[in-house]
Structures are given as C-alpha cells and as structure tokens.
C-alpha positions as CSV (number, residue, x, y, z in Angstrom):
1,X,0.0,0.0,0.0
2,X,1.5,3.3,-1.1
3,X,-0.7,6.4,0.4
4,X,-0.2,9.9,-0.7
5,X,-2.3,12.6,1.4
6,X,-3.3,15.9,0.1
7,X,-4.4,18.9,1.7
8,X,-7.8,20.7,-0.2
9,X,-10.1,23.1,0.4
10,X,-12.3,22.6,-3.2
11,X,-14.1,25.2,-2.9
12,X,-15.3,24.2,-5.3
13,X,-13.2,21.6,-7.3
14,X,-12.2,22.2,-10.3
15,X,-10.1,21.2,-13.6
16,X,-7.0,22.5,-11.6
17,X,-7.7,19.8,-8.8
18,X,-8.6,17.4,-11.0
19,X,-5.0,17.5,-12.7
20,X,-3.1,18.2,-9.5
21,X,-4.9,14.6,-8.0
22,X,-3.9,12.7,-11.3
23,X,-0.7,14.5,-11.5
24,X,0.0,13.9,-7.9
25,X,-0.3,10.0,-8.2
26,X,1.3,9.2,-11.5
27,X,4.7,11.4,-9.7
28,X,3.9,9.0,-6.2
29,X,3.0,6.1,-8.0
30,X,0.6,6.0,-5.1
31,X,-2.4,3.2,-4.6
32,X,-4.6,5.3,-2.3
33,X,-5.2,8.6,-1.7
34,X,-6.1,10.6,1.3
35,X,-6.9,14.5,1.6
36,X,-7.3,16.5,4.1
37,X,-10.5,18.9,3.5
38,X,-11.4,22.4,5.1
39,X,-14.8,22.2,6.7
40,X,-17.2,24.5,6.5
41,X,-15.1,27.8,6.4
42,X,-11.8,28.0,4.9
43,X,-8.5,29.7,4.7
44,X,-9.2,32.8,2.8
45,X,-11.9,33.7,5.9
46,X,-15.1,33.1,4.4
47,X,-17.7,30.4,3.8
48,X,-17.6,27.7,1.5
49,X,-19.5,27.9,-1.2
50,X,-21.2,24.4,-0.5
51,X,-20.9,22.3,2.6
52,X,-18.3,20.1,3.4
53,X,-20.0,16.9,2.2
54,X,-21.0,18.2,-1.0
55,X,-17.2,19.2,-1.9
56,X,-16.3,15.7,-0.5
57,X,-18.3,13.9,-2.8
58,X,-16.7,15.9,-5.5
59,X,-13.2,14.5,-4.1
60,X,-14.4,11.1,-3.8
61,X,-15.7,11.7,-7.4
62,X,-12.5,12.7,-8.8
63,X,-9.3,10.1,-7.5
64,X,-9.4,11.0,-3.9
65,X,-10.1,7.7,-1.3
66,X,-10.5,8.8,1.8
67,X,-11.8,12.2,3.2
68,X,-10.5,13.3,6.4
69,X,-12.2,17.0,7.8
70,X,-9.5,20.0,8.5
71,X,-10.7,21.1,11.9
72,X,-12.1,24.5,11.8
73,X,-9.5,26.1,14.5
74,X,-6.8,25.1,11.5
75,X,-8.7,26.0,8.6
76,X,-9.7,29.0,9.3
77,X,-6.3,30.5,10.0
78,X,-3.0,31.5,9.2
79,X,-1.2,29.6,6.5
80,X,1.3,28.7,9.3
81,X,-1.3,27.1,11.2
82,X,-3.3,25.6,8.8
83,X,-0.3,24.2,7.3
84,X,0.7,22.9,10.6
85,X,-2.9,21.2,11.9
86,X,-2.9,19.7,8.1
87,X,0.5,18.1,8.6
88,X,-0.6,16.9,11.9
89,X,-3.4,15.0,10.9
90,X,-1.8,13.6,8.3
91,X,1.2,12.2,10.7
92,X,-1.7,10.8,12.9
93,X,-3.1,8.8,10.7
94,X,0.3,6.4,10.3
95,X,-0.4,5.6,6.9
96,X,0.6,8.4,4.5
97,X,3.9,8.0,2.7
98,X,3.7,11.3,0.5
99,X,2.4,14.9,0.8
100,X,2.0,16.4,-2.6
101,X,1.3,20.1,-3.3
102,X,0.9,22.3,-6.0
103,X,3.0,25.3,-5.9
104,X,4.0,27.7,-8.8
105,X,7.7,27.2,-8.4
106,X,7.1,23.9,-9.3
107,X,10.2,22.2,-7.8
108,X,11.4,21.3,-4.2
109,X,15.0,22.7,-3.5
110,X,14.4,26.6,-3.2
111,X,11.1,25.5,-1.1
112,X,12.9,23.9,0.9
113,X,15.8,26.1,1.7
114,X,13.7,28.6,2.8
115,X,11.0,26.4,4.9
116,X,14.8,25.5,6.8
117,X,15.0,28.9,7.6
118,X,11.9,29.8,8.7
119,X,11.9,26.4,10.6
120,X,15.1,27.0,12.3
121,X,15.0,30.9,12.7
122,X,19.1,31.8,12.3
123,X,19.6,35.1,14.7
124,X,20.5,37.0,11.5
125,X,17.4,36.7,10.0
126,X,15.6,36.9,13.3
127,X,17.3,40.4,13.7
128,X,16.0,41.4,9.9
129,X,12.8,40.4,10.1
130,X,12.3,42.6,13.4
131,X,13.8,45.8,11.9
132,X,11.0,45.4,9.0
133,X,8.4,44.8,11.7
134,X,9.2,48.1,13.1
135,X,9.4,49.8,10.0
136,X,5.3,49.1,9.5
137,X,5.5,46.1,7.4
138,X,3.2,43.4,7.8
139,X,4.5,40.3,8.6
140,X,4.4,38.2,5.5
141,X,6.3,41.2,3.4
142,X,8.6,41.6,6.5
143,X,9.1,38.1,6.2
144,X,9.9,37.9,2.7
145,X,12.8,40.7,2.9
146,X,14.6,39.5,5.5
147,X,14.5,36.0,3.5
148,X,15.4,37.2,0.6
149,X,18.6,39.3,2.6
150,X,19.5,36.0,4.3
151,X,19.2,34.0,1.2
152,X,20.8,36.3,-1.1
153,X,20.6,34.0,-4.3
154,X,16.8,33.3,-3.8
155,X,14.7,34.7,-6.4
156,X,12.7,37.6,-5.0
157,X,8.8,36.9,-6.0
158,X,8.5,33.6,-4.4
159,X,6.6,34.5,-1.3
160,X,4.2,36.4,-3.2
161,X,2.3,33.4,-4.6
162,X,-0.6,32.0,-3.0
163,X,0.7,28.2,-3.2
164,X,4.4,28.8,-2.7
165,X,3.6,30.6,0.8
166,X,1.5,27.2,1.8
167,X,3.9,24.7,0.0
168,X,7.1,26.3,2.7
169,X,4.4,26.1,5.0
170,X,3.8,22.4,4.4
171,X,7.7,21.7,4.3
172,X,8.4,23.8,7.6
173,X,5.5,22.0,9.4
174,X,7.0,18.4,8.2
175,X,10.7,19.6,9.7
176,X,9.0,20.8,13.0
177,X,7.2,17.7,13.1
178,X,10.1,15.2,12.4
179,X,7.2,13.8,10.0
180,X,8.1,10.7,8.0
181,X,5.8,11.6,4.7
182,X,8.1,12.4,1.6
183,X,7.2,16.0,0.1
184,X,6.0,16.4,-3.6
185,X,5.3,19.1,-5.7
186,X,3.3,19.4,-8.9
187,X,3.7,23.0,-10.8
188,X,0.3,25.0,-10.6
189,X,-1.5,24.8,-13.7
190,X,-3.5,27.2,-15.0
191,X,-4.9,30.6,-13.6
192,X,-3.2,32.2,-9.9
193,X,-4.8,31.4,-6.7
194,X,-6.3,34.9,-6.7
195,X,-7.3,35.0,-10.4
196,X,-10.7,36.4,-10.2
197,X,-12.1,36.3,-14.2
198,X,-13.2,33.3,-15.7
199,X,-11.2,32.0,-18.5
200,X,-12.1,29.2,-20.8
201,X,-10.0,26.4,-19.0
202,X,-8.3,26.1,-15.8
203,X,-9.9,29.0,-13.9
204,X,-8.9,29.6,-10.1
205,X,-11.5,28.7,-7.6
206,X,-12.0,32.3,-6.7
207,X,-12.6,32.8,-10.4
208,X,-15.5,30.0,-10.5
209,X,-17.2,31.6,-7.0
210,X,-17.2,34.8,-8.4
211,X,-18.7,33.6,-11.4
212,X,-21.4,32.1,-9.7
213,X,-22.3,34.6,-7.1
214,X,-22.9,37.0,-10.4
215,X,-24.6,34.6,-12.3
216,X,-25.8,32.0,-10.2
217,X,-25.6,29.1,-13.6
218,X,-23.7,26.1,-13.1
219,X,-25.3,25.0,-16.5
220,X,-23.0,28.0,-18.6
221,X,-21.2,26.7,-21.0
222,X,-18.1,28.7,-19.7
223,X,-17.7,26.5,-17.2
224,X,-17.1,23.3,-19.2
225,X,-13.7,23.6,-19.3
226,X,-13.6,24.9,-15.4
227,X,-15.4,22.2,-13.8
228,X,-15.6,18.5,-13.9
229,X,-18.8,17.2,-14.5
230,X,-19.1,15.7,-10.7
231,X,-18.5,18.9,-9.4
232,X,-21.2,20.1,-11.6
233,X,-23.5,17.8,-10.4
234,X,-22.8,18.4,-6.5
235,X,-23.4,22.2,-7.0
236,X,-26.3,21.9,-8.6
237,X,-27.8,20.0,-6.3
238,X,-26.8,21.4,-3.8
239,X,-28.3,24.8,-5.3
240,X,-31.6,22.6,-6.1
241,X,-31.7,22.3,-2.8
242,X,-31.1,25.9,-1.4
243,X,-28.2,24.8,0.0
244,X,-26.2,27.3,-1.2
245,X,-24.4,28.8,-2.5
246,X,-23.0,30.8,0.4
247,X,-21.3,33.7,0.8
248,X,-19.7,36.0,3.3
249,X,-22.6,38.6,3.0
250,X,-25.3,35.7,4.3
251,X,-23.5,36.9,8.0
252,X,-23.2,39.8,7.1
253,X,-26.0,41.2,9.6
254,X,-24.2,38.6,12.2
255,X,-21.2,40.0,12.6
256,X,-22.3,43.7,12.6
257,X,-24.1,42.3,15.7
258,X,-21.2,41.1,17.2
259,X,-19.1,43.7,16.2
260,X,-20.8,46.5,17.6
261,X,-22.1,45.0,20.8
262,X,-18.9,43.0,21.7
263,X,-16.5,45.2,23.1
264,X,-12.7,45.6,22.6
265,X,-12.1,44.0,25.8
266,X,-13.5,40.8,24.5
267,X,-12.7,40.9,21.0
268,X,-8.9,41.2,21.4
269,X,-9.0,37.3,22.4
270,X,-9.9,36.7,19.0
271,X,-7.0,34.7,17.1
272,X,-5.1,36.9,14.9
273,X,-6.4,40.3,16.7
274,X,-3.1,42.2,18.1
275,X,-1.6,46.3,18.0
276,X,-5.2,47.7,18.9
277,X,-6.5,46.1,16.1
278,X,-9.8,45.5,17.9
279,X,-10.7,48.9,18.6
280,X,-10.0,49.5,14.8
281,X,-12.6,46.7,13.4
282,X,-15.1,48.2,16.0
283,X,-15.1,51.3,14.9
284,X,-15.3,50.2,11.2
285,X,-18.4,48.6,12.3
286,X,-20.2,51.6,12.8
287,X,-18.8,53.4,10.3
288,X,-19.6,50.5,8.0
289,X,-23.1,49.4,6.5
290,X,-21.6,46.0,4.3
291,X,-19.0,43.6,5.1
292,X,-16.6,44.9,1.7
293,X,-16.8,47.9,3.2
294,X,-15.7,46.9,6.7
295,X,-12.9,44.8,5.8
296,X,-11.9,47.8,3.0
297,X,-11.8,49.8,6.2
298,X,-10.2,48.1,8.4
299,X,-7.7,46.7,5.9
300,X,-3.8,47.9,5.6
301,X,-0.6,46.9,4.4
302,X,0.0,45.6,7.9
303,X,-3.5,43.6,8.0
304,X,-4.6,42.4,4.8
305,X,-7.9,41.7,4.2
306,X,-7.2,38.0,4.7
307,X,-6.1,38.5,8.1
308,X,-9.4,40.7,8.6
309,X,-12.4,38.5,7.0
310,X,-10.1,35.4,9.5
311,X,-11.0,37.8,12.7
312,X,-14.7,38.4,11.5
313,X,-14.8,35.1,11.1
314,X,-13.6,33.3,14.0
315,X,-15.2,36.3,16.2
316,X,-18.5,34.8,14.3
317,X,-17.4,30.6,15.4
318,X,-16.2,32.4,19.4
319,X,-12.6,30.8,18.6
320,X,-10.5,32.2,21.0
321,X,-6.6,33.0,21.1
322,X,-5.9,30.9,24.2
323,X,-7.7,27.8,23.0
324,X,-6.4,28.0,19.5
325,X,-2.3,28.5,21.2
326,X,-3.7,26.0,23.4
327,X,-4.8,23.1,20.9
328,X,-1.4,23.9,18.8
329,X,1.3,23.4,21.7
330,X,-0.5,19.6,22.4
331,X,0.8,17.5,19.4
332,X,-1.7,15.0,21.1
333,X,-4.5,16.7,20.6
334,X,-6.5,15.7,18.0
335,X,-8.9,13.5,16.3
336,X,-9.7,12.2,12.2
337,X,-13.1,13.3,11.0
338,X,-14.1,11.0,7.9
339,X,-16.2,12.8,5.9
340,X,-16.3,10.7,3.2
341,X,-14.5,7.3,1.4
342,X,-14.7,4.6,-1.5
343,X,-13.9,1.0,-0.6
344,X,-10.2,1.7,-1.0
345,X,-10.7,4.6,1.5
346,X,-12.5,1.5,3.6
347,X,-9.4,-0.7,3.6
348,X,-7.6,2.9,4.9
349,X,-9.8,2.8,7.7
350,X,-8.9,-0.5,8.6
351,X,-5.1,-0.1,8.4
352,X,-5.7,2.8,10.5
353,X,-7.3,0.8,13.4
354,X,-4.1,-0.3,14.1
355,X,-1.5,3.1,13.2
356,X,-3.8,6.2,14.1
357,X,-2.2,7.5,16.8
358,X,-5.7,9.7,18.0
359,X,-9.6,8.5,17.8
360,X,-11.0,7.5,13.7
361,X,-14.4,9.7,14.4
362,X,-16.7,8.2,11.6
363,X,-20.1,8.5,13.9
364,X,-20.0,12.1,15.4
365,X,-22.6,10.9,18.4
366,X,-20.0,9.3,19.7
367,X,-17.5,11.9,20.2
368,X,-18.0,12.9,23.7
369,X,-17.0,9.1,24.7
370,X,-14.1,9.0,22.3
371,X,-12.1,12.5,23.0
372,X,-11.6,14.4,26.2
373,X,-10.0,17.5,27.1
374,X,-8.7,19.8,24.2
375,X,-9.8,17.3,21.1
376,X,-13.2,17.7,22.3
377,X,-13.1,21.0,22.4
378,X,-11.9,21.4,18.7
379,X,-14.5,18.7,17.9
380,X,-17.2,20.8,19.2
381,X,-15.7,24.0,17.2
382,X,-16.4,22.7,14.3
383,X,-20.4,21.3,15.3
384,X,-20.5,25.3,15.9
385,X,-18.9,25.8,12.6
386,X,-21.7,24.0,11.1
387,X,-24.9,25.2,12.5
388,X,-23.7,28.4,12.2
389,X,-22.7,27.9,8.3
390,X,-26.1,26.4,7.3
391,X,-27.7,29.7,8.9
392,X,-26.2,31.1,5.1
393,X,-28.6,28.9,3.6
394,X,-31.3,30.8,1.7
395,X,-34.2,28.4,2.4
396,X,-35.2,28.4,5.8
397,X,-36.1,24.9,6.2
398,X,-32.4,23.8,5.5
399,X,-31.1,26.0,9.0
400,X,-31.9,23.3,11.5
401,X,-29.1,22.4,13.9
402,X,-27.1,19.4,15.1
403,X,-27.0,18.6,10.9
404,X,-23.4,17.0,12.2
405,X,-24.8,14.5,13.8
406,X,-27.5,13.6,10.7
407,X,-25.7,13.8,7.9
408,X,-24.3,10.4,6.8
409,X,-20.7,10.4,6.2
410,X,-20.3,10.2,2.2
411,X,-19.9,6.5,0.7
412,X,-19.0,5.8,-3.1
C-alpha cells in the first residue's frame, strides 16, 4: 500500500484539482489517496461555497479515497497554522507516505531552503525580520525581505504566490514535526490562486465563486472547461436544494451584531487580533453598512484583508486566542473526522485501526466518549462551525441544527 495525502479546500473543485490529483499520483506512483478537506469555512476567511460533504463527494468523485475534515481552529487560520494542523493529521493517521502540493515554483530545492529557515529561525534573520516589523510592514512582506537578505541568491517573488507561501508552510510544518511523509510538488497549472475572471479552461477557484455569485448558472457553458462534470452535479444539487451557495454577505447582519455589541475588551481574544487592532474593526463597524466595506476599512498593508475577514470570522465561530495557542502546543491533541471514502478509502480505515495514533471519528454521536480535554473541544468548534454555516442557507427549512450529527458520512 503506497498512500499519498493531500491537503484541499475545493471550494469548489475544479479542472486545476482534478489534474493536481492525477498528476500527484502518477509522480507517487501511489495506490490510495487521502486529503485533508477544510470544513465548512476556509482559509481565505469566508464560507464555502457548498458544505463540506458536498465538496467531499466531489473529491471522492474525482481520485481521492479517503476524506478526512481539517478542523475548523486550523482552517480557518494562518497559513502557518493551517499548514501545521494539516500536517498533523496527516502524521496521525500512520499511513501516509507522501504529501503532494501544488505550488508555482514547481520544484522542491528553493522551497525547501527557505521552509529551513523559517523552521530554524538563524539570529541574523531573526534580527532582519524585526527591523521590517518596526518599519510598518506586515509580517508576511517583513518576512519575505529578511528572507530574501539572508538568502541572497533566492529569487525575490516567491513569497508572493498564493501556493508557494502554503507549500514552505507544508515543508516547515513536516521539519518541526520530524514527519516521515516524503514531500512532492506538482507545478500549478493554470490561472493564480487569486485570479478572479473566468477563462475558458483552468480557472482559479476564486474565479469559478465569483462567477457564480454573479450569475448564479452552473449550467454555462463557460464552465465546461472549469469544472468537472461531478462537481457540476454536487453544486447543482446542492443549489436545487437551497443549500447554497453561500457567501460572506449571508452573515453579514451577524457579525455587525457582534461587532458593535462585543466590546474591545473581549474581541482582542480573538486569534489573529493584536496592535489595537480591535478597537480598529469596531469602529469600522459603525462606520460600516456591508461587510466589503468593513474589511476595506479596516484593511492595511499591515493587516490584509485575509487577516481581517479570518478575525470576522472566528469572532463569528467564538474561537478564541488561548484555545487556539492552546490546541497547537499539544501535538496529542486531536482527532480524524471521515467525511467521506470509497472502498479503497475503507481498507484505509482499517489499516488505521491499528496506526492512528488519536480517535478515527466516523459517527460524530460518539464523540463525547471517544475525546476528552482539548480534542473535544476542537471537535465541538467545528459542530458550531456547522450550525452556524447552514444559517447562510437561503431556504429556511435547511437552518436546522445538530445537521453533524444527521448527515451520513459520504460512501462511493
């Protein structure tokens, strides 16, 4: 058995995916394949666009075996951290002998050289990326100069792209783990991470949202060459249904709510909130009327709008700093949500009776007797992840709670 996992949000997936998967295990020569899948919010800070087990049906659908759910704390985060909780779950499953990613540098040696650095923190770039701190830089372009000064022959550029900046993530968090899994990259194909017009073939998944949101068709023939038919099928299903899609403006009238009836005393507990940032997003609030507008507001080149819509966000789920810091020191922690699997993602569960080294969650009823402590704390995260997501469904009838507990986990 030769198992290569991947880390997804597909949101939705598309041709891109599709060729990364095949891609991934023709390089691996892998048997089975395992990803690890963003819930019900992602990393960007927003909603998916469908739930989690409609965009795991499209994985199962398209050369994925096993579906395994990134916990909510991690996927709605930095790329540091969601990096890091991906990698994690991965090592606890005992089975995976590769990690593939996409990236748009395409190979492994300059990735690597800088995840090294960034892993192992020399004081001369320690010293650098300070001084660009304090010159009002946020801390990814701060980041990126003193790399670039300590790794003089490094091409400058890198750390701008969207799947470079998760790929040294992914290599850093294997270091600091001492994993065993063997990295691979496949060179991103197609249009950028945050490409946002449509094209005729390999659109970005922004692209394909914002495309939708406007015109609301999954039948247009534009998106022939954007989508694979299963994903096709999911959303419009899904959208048959009224569930979905869903977008940041469903919560809009949410977080205004919270925003202006929280307090800065509270909200600077939020992950990600530091530098008075809190009294800044409040008083966007009330200066504010739509969510654009807040995050326009409140955004900088010291807190890009990523950062912010993360904050709204996890203000919206009640994450908190200290159980987020809390939940990343314990390497222990933890649990493997199946969301989904085929009947070579069955004999995966079975190998993993004996090698997971934390609890195989397939019926979520039972997670109060199998996790204690911290992993059922992030467990119960993410059921408030998902009665507050389907509250962005447009049909009424489709908002009930507990849907965790009565959805079936995906079988193909």
């Amino acid at each position: 058995m030769n198992v290569l996992g991947i880390v997804s949000e597909y949101n939705p997936l598309h041709s891109g995916h599709v060729y990364h998967i095949a891609a991934s295990r023709e390089k691996t020569g892998a048997t089975h394949a395992v990803c690890v899948m963003s819930g019900n919010f992602v990393q960007r800070g927003e909603p998916a666009i469908v739930d989690k087990w409609a965009r795991a049906k499209m994985a199962l659908n398209s050369g994925i075996d096993l579906v395994i759910e990134l916990p909510v704390v991690f996927a709605c985060a930095s790329a540091e951290i969601f990096a890091r909780g991906a990698v994690r779950i991965l090592n606890q499953t005992g089975i995976i002998n590769y990690l593939c990613f996409g990236s748009e540098q395409g190979e492994l040696e300059t990735l690597k050289r800088i995840a090294s650095v960034l892993a192992e923190e020399p004081s001369e770039f320690r010293t650098s990326l300070k001084k660009y701190l304090k010159q009002g830089l946020s801390f990814p372009a701060a980041r990126e100069k003193a790399l670039t000064g300590y790794l003089r022959d490094v091409p400058g550029g890198i750390m701008d792209k969207s799947n470079n900046i998760l790929a040294i993530e992914y290599l850093k968090a294997l270091i600091t783990t001492g994993s065993g899994m063997e990295p691979v990259t496949i060179r991103r194909k197609g249009s950028g991470y945050q490409d946002s017009i449509i094209t005729e073939t390999f659109s970005s998944a922004t692209a394909i949202r914002n495309f939708l949101k406007e015109t609301g068709s999954v039948s247009d023939p534009v998106l022939n060459g954007n989508i694979p038919s299963q994903t096709r099928s999911a959303l419009n299903e899904c959208f048959e249904n009224n569930r979905g899609p869903v977008f940041q403006e469903n919560f809009s009238d949410i977080i205004f709510y919270l925003l202006r009836t929280i307090g800065p005393d509270k909200l600077k507990y939020t992950p990600d909130v530091n530098e008075g940032l809190e009294s800044r997003l409040i008083s966007a609030a009330f200066k504010s009327g739509t969510l654009d507008d807040l995050i326009e507001s409140s955004a900088a080149s010291r807190y890009p709008s990523t950062r912010i819509k993360r904050i709204l966000f996890n203000t919206l789920l009640g994450i908190t700093k200290t159980d987020l810091k809390s939940i990343i020191a314990d390497e222990s922690c933890g649990y493997i949500r199946v969301l989904g699997f085929n009947e070579k993602g069955r004999e995966l569960l079975q190998r993993m009776q004996d090698t997971a080294a934390v609890p195989v969650i397939t019926k979520p009823a039972k997670y109060r007797s199998a996790l204690s402590g911290l992993s059922k704390k992030m467990f119960e995260y993410d059921i408030r992840a998902t009665d507050v997501y389907v509250l962005g469904f447009k049909d009424k009838s489709q908002r009930g709670g507990d849907q965790d507990f009565t959805t079936p986990v995906v079988r193909i």
